[in-house]
C-alpha positions as CSV (number, residue, x, y, z in Angstrom):
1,X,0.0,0.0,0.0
2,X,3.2,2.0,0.7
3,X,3.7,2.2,-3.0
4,X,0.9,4.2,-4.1
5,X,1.3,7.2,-1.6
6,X,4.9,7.2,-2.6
7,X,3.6,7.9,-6.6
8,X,3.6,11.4,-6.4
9,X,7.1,11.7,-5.6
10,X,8.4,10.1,-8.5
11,X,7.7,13.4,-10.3
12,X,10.8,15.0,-9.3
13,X,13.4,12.1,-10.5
14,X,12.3,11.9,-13.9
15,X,11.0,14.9,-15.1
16,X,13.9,16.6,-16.9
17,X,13.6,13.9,-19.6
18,X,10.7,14.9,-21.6
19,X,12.5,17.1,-24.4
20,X,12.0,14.1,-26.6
21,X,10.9,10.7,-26.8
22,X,11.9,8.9,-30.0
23,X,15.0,7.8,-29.9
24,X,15.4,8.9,-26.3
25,X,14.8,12.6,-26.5
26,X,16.4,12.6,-29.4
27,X,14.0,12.8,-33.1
28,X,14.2,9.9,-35.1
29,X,14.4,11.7,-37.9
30,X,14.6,15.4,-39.2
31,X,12.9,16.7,-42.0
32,X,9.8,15.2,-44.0
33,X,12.0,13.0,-47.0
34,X,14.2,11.4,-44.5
35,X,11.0,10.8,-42.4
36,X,9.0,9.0,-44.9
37,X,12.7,7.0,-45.3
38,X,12.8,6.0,-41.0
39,X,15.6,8.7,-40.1
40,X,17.7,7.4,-42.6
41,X,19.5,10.7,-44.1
42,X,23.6,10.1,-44.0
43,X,24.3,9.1,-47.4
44,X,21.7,11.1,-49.9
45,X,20.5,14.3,-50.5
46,X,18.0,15.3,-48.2
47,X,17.8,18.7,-49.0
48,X,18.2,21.5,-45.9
49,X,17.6,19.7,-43.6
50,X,20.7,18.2,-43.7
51,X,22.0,20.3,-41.0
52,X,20.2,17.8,-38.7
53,X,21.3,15.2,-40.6
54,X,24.8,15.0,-42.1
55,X,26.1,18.7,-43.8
56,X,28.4,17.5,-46.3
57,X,25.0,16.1,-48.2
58,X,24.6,19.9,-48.6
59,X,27.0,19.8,-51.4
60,X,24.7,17.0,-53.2
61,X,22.7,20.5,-55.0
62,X,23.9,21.4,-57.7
63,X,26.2,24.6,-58.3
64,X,24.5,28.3,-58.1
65,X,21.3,26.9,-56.7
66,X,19.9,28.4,-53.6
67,X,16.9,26.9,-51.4
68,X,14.7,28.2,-49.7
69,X,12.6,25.8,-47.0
70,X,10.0,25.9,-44.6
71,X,9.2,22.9,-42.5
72,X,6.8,22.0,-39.8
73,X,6.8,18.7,-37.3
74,X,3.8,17.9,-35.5
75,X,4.8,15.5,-32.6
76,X,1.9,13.6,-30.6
77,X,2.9,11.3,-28.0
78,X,0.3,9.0,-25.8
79,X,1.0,8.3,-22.1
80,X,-0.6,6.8,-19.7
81,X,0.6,6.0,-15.8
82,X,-1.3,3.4,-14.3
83,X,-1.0,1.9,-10.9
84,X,-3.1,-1.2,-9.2
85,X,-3.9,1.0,-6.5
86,X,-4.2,4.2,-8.0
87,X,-5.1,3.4,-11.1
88,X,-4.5,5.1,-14.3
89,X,-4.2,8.5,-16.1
90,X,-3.1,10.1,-19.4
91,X,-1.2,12.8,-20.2
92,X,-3.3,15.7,-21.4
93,X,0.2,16.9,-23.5
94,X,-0.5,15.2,-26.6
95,X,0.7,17.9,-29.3
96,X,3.8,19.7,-29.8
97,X,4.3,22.1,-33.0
98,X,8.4,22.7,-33.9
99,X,8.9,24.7,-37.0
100,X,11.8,25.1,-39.3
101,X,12.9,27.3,-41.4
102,X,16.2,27.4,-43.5
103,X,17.9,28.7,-46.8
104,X,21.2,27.3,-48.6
105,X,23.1,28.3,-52.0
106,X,25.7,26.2,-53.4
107,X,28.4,28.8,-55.2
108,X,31.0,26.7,-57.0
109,X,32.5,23.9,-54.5
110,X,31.2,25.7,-51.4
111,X,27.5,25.4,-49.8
112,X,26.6,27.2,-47.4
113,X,23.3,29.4,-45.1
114,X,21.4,29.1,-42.3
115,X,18.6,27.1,-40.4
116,X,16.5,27.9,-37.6
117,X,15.0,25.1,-35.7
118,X,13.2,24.4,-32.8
119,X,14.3,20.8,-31.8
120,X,11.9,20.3,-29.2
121,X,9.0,21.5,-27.4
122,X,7.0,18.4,-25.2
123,X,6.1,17.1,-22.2
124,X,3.3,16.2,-19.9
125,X,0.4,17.3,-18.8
126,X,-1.3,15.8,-15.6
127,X,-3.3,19.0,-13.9
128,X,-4.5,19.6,-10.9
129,X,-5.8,17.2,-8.5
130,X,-4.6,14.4,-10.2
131,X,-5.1,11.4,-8.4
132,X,-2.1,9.9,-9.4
133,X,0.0,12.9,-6.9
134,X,-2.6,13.0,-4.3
135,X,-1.0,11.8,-1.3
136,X,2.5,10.6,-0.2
137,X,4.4,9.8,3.1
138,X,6.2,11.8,5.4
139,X,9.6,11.8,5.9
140,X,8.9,9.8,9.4
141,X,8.4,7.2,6.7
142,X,4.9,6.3,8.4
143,X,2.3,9.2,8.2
144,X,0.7,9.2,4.9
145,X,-0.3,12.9,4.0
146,X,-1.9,14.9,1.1
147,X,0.3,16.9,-1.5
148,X,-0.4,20.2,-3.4
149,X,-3.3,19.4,-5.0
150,X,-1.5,21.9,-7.5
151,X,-1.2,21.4,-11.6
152,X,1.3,18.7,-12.3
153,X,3.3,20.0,-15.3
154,X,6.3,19.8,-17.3
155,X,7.9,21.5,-20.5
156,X,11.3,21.4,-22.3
157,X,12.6,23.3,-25.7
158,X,15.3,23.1,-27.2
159,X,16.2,25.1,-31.0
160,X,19.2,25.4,-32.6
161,X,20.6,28.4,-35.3
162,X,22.7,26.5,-37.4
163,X,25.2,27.8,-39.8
164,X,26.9,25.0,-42.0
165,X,29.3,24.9,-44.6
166,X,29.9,22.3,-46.8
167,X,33.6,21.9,-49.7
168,X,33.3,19.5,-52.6
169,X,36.5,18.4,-52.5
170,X,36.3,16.4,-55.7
171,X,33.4,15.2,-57.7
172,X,33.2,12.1,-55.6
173,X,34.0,13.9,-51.9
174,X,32.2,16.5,-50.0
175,X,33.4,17.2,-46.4
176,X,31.6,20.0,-43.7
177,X,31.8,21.6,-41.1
178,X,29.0,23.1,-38.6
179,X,28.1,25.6,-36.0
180,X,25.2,25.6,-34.0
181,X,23.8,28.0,-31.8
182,X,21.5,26.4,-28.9
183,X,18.9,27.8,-26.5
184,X,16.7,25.5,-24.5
185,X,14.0,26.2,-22.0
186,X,11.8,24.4,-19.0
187,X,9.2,24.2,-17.3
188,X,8.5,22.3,-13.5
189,X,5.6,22.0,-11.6
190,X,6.2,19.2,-9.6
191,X,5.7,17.8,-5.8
192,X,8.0,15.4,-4.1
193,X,7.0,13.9,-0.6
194,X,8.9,13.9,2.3
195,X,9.8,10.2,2.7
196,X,11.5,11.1,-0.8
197,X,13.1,14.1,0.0
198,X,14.7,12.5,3.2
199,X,16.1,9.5,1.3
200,X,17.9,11.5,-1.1
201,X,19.4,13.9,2.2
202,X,20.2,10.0,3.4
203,X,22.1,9.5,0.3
204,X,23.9,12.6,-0.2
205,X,21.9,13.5,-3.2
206,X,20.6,16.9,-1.6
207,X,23.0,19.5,0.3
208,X,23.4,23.1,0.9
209,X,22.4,25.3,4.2
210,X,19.0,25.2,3.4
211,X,18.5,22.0,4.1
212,X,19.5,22.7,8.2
213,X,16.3,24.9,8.3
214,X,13.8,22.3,7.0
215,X,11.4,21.5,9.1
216,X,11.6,18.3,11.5
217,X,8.9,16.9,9.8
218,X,8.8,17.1,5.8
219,X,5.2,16.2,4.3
220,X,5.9,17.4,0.8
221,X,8.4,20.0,-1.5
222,X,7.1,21.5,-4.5
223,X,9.5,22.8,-6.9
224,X,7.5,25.5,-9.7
225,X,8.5,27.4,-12.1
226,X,6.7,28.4,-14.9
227,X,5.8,30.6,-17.6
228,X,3.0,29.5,-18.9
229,X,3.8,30.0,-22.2
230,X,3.6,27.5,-25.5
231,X,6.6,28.5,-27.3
232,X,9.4,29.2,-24.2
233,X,9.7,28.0,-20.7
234,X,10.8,29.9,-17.3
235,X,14.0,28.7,-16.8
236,X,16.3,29.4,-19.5
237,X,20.0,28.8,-21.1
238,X,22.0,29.5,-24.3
239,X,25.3,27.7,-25.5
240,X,26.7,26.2,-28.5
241,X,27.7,22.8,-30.3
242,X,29.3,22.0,-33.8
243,X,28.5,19.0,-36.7
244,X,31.2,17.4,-38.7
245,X,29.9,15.4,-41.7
246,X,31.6,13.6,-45.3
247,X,29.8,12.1,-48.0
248,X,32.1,9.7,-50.3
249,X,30.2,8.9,-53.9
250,X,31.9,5.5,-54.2
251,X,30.4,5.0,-57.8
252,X,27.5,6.3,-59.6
253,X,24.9,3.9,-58.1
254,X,26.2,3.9,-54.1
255,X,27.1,6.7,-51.7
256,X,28.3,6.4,-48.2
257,X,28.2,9.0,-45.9
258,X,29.4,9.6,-41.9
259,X,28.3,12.8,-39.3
260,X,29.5,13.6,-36.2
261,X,27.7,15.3,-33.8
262,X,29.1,16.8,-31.0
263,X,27.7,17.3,-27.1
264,X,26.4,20.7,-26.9
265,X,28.2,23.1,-24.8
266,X,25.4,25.1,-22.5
267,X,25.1,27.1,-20.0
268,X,23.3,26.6,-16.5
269,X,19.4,26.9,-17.1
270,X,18.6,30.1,-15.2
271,X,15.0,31.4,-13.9
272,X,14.6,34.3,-11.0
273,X,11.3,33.4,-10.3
274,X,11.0,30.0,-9.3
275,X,9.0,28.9,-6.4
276,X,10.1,25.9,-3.7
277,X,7.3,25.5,-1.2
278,X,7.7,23.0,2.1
279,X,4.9,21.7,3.9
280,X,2.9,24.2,1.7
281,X,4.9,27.5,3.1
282,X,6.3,29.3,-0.3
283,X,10.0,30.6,-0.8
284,X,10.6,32.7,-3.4
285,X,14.5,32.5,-4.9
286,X,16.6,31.6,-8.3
287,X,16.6,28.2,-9.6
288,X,19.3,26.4,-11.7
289,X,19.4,23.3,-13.9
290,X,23.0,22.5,-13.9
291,X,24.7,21.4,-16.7
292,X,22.1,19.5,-18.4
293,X,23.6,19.0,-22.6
294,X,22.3,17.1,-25.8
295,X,24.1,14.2,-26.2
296,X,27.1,13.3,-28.6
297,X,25.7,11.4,-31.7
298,X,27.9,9.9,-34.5
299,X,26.8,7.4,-37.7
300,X,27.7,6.1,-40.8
301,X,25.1,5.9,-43.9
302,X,25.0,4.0,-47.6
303,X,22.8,4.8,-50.1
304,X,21.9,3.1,-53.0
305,X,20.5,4.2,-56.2
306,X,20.5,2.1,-59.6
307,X,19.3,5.0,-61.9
308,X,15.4,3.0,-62.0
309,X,12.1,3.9,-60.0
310,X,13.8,2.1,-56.8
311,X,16.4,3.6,-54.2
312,X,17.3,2.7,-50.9
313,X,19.3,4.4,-47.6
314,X,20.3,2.7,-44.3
315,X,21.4,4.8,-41.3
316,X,23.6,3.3,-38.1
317,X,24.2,5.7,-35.5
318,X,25.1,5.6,-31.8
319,X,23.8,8.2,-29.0
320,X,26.1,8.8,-26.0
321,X,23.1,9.1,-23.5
322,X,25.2,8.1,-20.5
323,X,27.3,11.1,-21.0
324,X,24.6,13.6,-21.1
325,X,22.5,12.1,-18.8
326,X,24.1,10.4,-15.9
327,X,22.6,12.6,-13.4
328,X,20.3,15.5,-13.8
329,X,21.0,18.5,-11.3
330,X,19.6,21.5,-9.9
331,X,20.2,24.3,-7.5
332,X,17.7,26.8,-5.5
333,X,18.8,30.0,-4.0
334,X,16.2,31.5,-1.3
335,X,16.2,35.4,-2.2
336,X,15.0,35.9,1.5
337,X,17.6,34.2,3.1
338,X,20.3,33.5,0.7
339,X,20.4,29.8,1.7
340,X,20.7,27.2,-1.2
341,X,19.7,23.6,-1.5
342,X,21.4,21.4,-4.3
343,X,19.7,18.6,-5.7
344,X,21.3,15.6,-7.7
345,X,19.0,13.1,-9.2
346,X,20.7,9.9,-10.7
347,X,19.6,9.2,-14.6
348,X,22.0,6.1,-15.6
349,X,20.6,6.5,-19.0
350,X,22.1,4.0,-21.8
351,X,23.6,4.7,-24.8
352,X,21.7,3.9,-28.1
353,X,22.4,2.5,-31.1
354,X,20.1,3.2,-34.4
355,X,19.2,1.9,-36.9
356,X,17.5,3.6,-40.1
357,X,16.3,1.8,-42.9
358,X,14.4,3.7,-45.6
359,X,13.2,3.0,-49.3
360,X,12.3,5.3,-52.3
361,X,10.0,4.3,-55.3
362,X,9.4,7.1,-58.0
363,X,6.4,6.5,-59.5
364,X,7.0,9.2,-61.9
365,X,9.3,11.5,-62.4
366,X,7.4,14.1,-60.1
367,X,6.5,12.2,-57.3
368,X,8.2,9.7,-55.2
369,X,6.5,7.3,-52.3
370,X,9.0,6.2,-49.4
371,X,8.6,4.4,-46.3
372,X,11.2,3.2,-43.5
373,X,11.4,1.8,-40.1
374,X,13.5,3.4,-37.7
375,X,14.8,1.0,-34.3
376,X,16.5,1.7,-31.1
377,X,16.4,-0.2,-27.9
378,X,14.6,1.7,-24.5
379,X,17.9,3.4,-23.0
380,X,16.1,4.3,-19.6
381,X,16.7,2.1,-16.7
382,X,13.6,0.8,-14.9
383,X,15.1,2.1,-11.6
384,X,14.8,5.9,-12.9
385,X,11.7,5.5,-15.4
386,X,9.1,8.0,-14.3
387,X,5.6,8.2,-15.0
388,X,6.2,11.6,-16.2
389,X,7.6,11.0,-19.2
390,X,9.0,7.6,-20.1
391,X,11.2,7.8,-23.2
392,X,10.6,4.2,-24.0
393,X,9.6,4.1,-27.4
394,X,11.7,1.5,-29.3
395,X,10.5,1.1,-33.3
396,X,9.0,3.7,-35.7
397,X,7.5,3.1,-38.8
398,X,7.3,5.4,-41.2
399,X,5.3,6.4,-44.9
400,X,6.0,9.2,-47.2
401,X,5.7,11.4,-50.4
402,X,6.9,13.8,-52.3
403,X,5.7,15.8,-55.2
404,X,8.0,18.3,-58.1
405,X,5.6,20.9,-58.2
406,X,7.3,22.3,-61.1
407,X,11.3,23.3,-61.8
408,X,11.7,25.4,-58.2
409,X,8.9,24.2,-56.3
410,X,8.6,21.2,-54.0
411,X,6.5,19.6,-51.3
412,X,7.1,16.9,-48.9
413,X,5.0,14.7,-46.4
414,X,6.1,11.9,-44.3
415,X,3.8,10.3,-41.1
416,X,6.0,8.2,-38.0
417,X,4.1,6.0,-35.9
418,X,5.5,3.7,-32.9
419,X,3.3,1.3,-31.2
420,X,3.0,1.2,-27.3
421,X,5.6,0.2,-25.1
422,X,5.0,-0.5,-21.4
423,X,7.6,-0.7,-18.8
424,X,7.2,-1.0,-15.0
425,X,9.0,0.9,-12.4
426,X,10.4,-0.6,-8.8
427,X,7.6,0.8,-6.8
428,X,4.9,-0.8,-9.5
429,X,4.0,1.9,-11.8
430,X,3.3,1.5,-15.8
431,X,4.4,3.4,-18.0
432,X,3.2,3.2,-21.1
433,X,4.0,5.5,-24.4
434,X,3.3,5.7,-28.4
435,X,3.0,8.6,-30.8
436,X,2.5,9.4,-34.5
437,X,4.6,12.1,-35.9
438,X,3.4,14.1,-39.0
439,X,6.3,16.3,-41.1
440,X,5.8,19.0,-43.7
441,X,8.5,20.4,-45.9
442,X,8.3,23.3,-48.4
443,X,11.0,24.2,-51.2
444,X,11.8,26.9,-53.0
445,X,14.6,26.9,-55.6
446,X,16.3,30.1,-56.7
């Protein structure tokens, strides 16, 4: 029985996680062409949004053409936390809009631009009263007690301004080079119980002065911060990261291609106005999420095209996830007081490996059908999934088209869906999580 008052404070060790929840956080794929092809993008021209992908692809176009492309993802994850005692809810956060926009000219044996993209924008949606953070234990690990009763929320952006630049070395060898410029956002409205709270004090996971004027009894924290808002969170940070890519054309029917991605390099996420709140008494103060980076990614690609109706792409590609997310850490300052408290959550995520297989059929010259599937095993732990937002998902499967409106103008469509995967936690909760993806690209040639 234990187990379902301790549900609610599971929100707190999990809830930095929901940026994303393909592969991981991360998108399995990035722009509509290589969507309808299951992410798989290193090794053909994918147009702009190969500054996702792999850059040196960029130098596929050919010379003095300049493109011009909008793009929008429409991401809608299904979740649902169930407990035998509890029972079950969904997550009312069940659509998240990121937009693109980009334009690249190739002049000579150098392409080049800019892209602006917002990688993410997702999370969950539980409200208030939710019966699934009603009540928790005390940290005398006996006296069950009520929480908030407050919304139960949580939001994470991330977008990047990308500026790449790709060299055609030869006609059979393009290699490139790419800066990114990265901002990412959150959101947290989230209760922990005491029993919780006192556990991680046990373990050394929380420190700092505050923590000596807590009372002797701790029902419940409640960590908020907020700004309400659909396109930015509260807390805030800014940084950078870089892409490397090559593209080899081995002969005239196969490519290969490799990209390195690189861990971002960001700054502490930063809000003045966030709220912690102890047995229901409020202190106001400034709250950090410490060092908390997208992962290191690197792949390889072929391609394959015969000159006929048929062509075909496979993707490998590992994410460093227990790099970027071994712990996740964060640090309030009471304005009042100037006391802090440091939190340190444990993650232990695993690295992934991808895979990407996609397949092209022109059925004429104009338009072109393409599907994929897109496989990567769950890299978080049972012991830290939360029913917040389990990134669990493990295979997408994906359909597309593509249409030649005429000589400069093209459109593309691609639609991801993964089926329902369920894991249970150590204190008996279900997670369970699918979603469809839809993509829209729009392309302007000058």
């Amino acid at each position: 029985m234990k187990r379902y008052w301790k549900l609610g404070a599971l929100a707190l060790s999990g809830w930095a996680m929901n940026a994303q929840a393909t592969n991981g956080m991360n998108m399995e794929a990035w722009g509509a062409k290589s969507g309808g092809m299951g992410g798989a993008a290193f090794a053909y021209d994918n147009g702009n949004s190969a500054v996702m992908n792999n850059p040196a692809t960029l130098g596929l176009r050919p010379a003095g053409q300049g493109d011009l492309g909008f793009g929008l993802t429409l991401l809608m994850p299904d979740v649902r936390s169930s407990h035998p005692v509890a029972g079950g809810q969904d997550s009312d956060g069940t659509a998240y809009w990121m937009p693109t926009l980009s334009y690249i000219r190739r002049k000579n044996d150098l392409s080049f631009g800019v892209a602006m993209l917002a990688q993410g924008g997702m999370g969950t949606e539980y409200g208030s009263g939710s019966p699934l953070f009603a009540f928790g234990t005390a940290s005398d690990n006996v006296t069950v007690v009520p929480m908030s009763g407050d919304e139960i929320r949580s939001e994470v952006g991330f977008g990047r301004l990308m500026f790449p630049l790709a060299w055609n070395a030869s006609d059979r060898l393009t290699l490139a080079g790419q800066v990114d410029l990265a901002w990412a956002s959150m959101d947290l409205r989230m209760d922990v119980d005491g029993q919780t709270l006192a556990g991680m004090m046990g373990q050394g996971l929380v420190s700092g002065a505050l923590t000596g004027f807590l009372p002797a009894t701790i029902n419940y924290a409640r960590f908020d911060f907020s700004d309400d808002s659909a396109v930015t969170g509260q807390a805030k940070s800014y940084g950078w990261g870089f892409k490397l890519g090559a593209h080899w054309k081995v002969n005239e029917q196969l490519s290969l291609g490799a990209a390195y991605h690189a861990k971002t390099r960001m700054g502490d996420m930063k809000t003045d106005d966030a709220t912690l709140s102890v047995n229901g008494g409020p202190m106001n103060g400034t709250l950090k999420v410490l060092d908390f980076q997208w992962p290191e990614t690197y792949g390889l690609g072929l391609a394959w095209d015969g000159g006929g109706a048929w062509s075909w792409a496979a993707d490998v590609k590992r994410i460093r996830w227990s790099d970027a997310m071994a712990d996740f850490r964060m640090r309030f300052v009471d304005s009042a007081s100037g006391l802090d408290i440091n939190v340190t959550m444990p993650q232990n995520w695993e690295d992934q490996t991808v895979l990407a297989l996609g397949v092209q059929y022109k059925l004429t010259p104009g338009v072109a059908l393409r599907a994929g599937v897109n496989h990567a095993s769950n890299p978080v732990p049972n012991a830290t999934l939360n029913p917040l937002f389990p990134a669990i998902v493990e295979t997408h499967y994906t359909l597309g088209v593509g249409w030649r409106l005429d000589a400069a103008r093209s459109l593309a469509a691609s639609v991801a869906y993964a089926p329902e995967v369920s894991e249970t936690n150590a204190q008996g909760i279900t997670s369970s999580h699918s979603q469809a993806t839809l993509r829209v690209n729009y392309n302007q040639r000058f």
